[in-house]
C-alpha positions in Angstrom: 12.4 -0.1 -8.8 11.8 1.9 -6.0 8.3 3.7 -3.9 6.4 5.1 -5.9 3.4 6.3 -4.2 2.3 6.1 -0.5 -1.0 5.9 0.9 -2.4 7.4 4.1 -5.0 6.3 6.6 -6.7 9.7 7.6 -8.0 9.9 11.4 -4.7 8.5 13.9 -2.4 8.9 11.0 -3.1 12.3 9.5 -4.8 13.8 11.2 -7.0 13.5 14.7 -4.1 12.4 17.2 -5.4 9.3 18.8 -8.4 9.5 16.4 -10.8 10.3 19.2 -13.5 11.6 17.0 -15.3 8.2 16.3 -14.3 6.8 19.4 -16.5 9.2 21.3 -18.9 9.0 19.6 -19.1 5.1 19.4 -19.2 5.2 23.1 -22.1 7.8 23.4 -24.6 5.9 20.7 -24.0 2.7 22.8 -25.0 4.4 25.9 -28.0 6.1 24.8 -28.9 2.4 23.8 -28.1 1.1 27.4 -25.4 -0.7 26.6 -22.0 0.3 27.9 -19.3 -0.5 26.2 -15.3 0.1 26.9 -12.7 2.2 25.1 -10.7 -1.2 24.3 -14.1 -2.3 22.8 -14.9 0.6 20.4 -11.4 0.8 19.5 -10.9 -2.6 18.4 -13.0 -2.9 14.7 -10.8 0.7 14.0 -10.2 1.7 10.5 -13.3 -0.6 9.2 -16.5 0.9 7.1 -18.4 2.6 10.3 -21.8 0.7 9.8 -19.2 -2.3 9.9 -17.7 -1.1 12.9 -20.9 -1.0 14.8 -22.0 -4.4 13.3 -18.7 -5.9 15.1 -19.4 -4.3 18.1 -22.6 -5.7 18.4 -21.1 -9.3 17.7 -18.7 -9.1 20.5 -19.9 -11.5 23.4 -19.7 -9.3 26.0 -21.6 -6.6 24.2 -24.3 -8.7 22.3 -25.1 -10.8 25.6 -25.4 -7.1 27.4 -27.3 -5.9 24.3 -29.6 -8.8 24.8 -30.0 -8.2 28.6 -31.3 -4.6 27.9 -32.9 -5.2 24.9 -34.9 -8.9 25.7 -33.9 -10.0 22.4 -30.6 -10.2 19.8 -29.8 -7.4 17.6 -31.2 -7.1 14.6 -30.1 -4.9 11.1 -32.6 -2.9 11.9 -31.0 -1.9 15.1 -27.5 -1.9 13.2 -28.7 0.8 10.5 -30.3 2.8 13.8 -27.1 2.9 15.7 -25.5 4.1 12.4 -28.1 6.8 11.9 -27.2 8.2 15.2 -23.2 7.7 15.0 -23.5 9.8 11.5 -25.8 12.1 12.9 -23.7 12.5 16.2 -19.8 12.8 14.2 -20.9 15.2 11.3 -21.5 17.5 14.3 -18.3 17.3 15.9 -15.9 16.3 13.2 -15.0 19.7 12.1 -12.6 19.6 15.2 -11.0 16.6 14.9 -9.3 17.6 11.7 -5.9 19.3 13.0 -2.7 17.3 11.0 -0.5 15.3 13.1 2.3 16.5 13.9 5.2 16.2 11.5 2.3 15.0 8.9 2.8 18.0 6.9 6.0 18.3 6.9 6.9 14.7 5.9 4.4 15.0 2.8 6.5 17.7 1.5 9.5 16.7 1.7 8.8 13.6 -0.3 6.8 15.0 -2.4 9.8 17.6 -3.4 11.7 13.2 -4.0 8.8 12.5 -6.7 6.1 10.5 -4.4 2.5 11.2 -4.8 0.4 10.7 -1.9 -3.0 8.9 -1.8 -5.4 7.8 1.1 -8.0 5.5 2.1 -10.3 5.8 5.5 -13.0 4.0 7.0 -15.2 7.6 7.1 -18.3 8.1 4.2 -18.1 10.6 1.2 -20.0 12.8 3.2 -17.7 12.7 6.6 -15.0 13.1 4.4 -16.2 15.9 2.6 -15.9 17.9 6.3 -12.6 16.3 6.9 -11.0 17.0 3.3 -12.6 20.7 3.3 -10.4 21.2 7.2 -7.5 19.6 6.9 -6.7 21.3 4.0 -6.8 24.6 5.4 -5.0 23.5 7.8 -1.7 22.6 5.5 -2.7 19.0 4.6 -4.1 17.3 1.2 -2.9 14.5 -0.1 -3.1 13.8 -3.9 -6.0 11.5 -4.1 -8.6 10.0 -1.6 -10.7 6.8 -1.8 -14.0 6.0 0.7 -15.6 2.8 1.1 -18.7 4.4 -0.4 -16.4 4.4 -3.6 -16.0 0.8 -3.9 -19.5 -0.5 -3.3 -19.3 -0.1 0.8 -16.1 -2.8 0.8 -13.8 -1.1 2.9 -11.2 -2.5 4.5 -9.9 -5.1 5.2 -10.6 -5.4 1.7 -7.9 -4.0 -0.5 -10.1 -2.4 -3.0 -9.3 1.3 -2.2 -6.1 0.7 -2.4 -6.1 -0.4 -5.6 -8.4 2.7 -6.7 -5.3 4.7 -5.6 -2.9 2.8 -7.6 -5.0 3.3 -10.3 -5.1 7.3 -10.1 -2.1 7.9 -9.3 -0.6 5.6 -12.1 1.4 3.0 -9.3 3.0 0.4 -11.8 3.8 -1.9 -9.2 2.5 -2.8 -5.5 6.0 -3.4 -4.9 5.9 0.3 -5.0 3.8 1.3 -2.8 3.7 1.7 0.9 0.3 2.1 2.9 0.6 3.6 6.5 -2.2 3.3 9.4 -3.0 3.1 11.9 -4.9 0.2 13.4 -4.6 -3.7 12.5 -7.3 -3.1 9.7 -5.0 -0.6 7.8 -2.3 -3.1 8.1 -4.9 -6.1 7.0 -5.7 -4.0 3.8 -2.3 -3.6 2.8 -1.4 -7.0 2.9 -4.6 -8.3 1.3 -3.3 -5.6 -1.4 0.1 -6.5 -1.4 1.9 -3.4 -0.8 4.4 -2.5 2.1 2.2 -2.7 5.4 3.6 0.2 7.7 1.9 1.0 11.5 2.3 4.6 12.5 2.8 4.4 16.5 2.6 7.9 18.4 -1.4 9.3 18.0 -2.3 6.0 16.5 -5.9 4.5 17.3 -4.4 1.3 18.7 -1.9 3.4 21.1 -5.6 5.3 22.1 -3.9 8.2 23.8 -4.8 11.7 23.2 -1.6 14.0 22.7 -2.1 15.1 26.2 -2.2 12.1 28.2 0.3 10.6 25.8 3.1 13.4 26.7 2.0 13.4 30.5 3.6 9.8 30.6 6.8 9.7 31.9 9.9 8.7 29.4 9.6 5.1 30.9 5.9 5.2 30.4 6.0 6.1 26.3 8.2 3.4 25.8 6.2 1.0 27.6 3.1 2.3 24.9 5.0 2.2 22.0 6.4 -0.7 22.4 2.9 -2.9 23.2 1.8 -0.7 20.0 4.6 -2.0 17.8 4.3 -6.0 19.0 0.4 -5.6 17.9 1.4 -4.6 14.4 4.1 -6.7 14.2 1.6 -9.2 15.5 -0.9 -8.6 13.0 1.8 -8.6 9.7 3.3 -5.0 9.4 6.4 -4.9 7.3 7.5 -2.1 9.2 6.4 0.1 11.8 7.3 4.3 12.5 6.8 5.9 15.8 5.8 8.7 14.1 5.7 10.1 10.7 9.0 12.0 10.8 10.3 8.5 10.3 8.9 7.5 6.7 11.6 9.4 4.4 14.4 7.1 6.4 11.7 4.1 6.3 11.5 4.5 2.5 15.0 4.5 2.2 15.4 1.2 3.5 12.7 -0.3 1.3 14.0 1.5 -1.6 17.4 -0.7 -0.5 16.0 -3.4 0.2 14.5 -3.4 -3.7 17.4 -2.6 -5.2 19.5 -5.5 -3.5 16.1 -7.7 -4.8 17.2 -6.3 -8.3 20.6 -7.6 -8.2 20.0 -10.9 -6.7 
């Protein structure tokens, strides 16, 4: 009994440090709507189905009572499915760039790859954002071995634990005591434990931490620690097993589980 199979998050995990490319975009929509909203706001629904993400948004007080300010009325679907018109419209231009691999991403797949672990990944983008994101990242070194969308199990993205289970299925995982799930927000680390796998947050360029690479190495020494470890308490807050600063620290991580389920063994 040991880990089988892992499965990624994409954008904060993979690839997109900080996973800025829907966050910008999130922000401009709202705006051209006349409704400001914060980072903090657009970053908190991260890792859900987009149209859901907007749809949360929209629920928050401060938002819907702005919304309803501006607009002289509450929001409706109508305005929903607009606002997710525009944020498709708006990333599909600008997600080519936001598909550079993390750093040590790459390197970590290997090398547990070359141990016998096959590599799977859910996201919260569409088939078609994820063709553009696939079709990048994989010139650029990364490409995991199997890739579920929400649009793949009827639109019910996380936290439900369906695409999980999708890439259990591919990949042949004969146990979910097998299988580890890394993201990067609390809604990767709500769909693993709906799914019952191993719930692991990914720190350094996640969504939660929301830095970009730059701002996050123009902190002082002091400073990262002070971000990773408010990072790792919301996590730990929200059910993670485990948490990784950065991805460099899964081999050593799967050791441990892979310990930890042999001493289960033996009991």
């Amino acid at each position: 009994m040991k880990i089988e199979t892992v499965i990624l998050d994409w954008a904060g995990t993979a690839v997109d440090f900080g996973c800025f490319a829907p966050v910008n975009v999130f922000l401009t929509i709202f705006e051209d709507a006349g409704v400001t909203v914060t980072l903090e706001e657009a970053r908190k629904p991260m890792g859900m189905l987009k149209i859901d993400h907007i749809r949360t948004m929209l629920e928050m007080p401060r938002i819907n009572e702005e919304w309803k300010q501006v607009h002289r009325q509450h929001f409706t679907e109508e305005d929903v499915h607009v606002l997710y018109n525009q944020f498709e419209s708006k990333l599909m231009e600008s997600l080519a760039t936001y598909t550079d691999p993390i750093q040590h991403v790459t390197a970590t797949v290997q090398q547990l790859r070359e141990a016998g672990i096959r590599f799977g990944s859910t996201t919260g983008y569409t088939d078609s954002m994820m063709e553009v994101v696939t079709k990048h990242a994989a010139t650029k070194g990364y490409q995991p071995d199997f890739l579920v969308t929400p649009t793949q199990v009827s639109d019910k993205g996380r936290p439900y634990p369906y695409m999980i289970f999708r890439n259990m299925e591919a990949l042949g995982s004969k146990s979910t005591k097998q299988v580890v799930k890394v993201g990067d927000t609390t809604s990767d680390i709500k769909e693993a434990l709906n799914a019952g796998v191993w719930a692991v947050g990914v720190i350094i360029g996640s969504s939660e931490m929301g830095l970009s690479e730059e701002e996050y190495l123009a902190l002082t020494a002091e400073e990262q620690q002070q971000a990773i470890e408010k990072t790792k308490h919301i996590f730990e807050k929200t059910g993670a097993h485990y948490t990784i600063e950065t991805m460099k620290d899964l081999p050593i991580l799967i050791n441990k589980i892979n310990e930890e389920l042999a001493n289960e063994m033996n009991e």
